[in-house]
N, C-alpha and C positions, 0 to 999 in steps of 0.2 A: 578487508572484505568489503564488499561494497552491496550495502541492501535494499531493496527496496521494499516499502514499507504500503503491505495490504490495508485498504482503507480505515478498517479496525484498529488495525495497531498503530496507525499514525496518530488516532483519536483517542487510543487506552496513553500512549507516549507521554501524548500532552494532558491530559485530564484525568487519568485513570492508571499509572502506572503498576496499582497493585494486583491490575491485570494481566501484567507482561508475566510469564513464567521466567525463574532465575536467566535461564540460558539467555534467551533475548535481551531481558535488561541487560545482563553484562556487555552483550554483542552491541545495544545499543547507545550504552554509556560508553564504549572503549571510542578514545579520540582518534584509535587506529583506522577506524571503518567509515565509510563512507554511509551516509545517508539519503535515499533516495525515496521524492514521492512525484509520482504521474499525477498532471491535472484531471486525467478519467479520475485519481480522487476526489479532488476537490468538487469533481460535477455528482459524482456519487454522492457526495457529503451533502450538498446543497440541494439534490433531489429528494435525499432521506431527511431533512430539515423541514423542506417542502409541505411534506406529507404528516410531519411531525410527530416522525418514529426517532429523531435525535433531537436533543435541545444543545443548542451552540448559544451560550452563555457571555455575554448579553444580545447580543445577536451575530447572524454569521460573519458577517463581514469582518466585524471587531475582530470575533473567534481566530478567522483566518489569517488577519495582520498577529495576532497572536502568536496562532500555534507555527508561522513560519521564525519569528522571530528567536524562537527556541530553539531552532532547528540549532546545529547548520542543513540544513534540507537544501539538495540539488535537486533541481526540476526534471524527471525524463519525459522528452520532448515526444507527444505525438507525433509519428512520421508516416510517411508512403508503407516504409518499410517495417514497421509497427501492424499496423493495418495488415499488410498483407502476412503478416506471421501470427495475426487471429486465427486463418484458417488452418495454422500450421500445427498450433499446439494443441494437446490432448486435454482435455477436461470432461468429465460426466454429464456438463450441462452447456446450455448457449448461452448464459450469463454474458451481454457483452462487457461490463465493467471486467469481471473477471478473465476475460479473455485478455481483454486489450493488459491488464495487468499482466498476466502469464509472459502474453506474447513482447513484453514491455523488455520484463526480468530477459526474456532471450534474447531478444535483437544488442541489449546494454551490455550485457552478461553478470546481470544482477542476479542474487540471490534474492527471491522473493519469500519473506517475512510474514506467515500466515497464522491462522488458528481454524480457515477454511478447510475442511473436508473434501471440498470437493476440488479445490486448487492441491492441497496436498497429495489427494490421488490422481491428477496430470500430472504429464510426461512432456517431456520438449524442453523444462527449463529448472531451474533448481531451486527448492524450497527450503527455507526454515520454519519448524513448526514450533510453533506457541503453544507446548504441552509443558 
């Protein structure tokens, strides 16, 4: 299975595991599956940093040589055709991060990895929830 991982849970992964529900941790410790994170995370992450609604421990940069090194984390690449399948998928709100995520999980054909409400109730691509 191949997932991609909503900005939360790329951050509960590395930091906070005892946030993942069973199902996910399994799905994200199984060496079967593939791991995926969008740099729209990474811009999310360091927005919410910004603002200093997350602490990225000892600072972000470190964080981020970090939490890749953990991985294995494949990068899905923003493309033309990314972009243009924001307009395509369904969600309750304009959130671009969450869009460009939705629309990420489509175009790769990733299962997207959430605990989002409002990415769980879009249509267009396919989710794992974090319950």
């Amino acid at each position: 299975m191949k997932l991609l991982l909503d900005t939360h849970i790329w951050v509960w992964s590395v930091g906070q595991p005892a946030r993942l529900s069973k199902r996910v941790a399994k799905a994200l410790g199984n060496p079967a599956n593939e791991l995926w994170v969008s740099p729209i995370s990474t811009w999310e992450l360091l927005l919410l940093y910004r603002k200093g609604r997350v602490v990225l421990e000892p600072d972000a940069e470190i964080w981020f040589a970090a939490a890749h090194s953990r991985g294995p984390f494949k990068e899905a690449p923003v493309t033309h055709d990314v972009a243009m399948e924001t307009e395509k998928v369904v969600i309750p709100h304009r959130d671009p991060a969450d869009r460009f995520l939705a629309a990420t999980a489509k175009v790769y054909g990733l299962t997207l990895v959430t605990a989002d409400d409002n990415l769980l109730s879009g249509s267009g691509y396919e989710v794992m929830a974090n319950r």
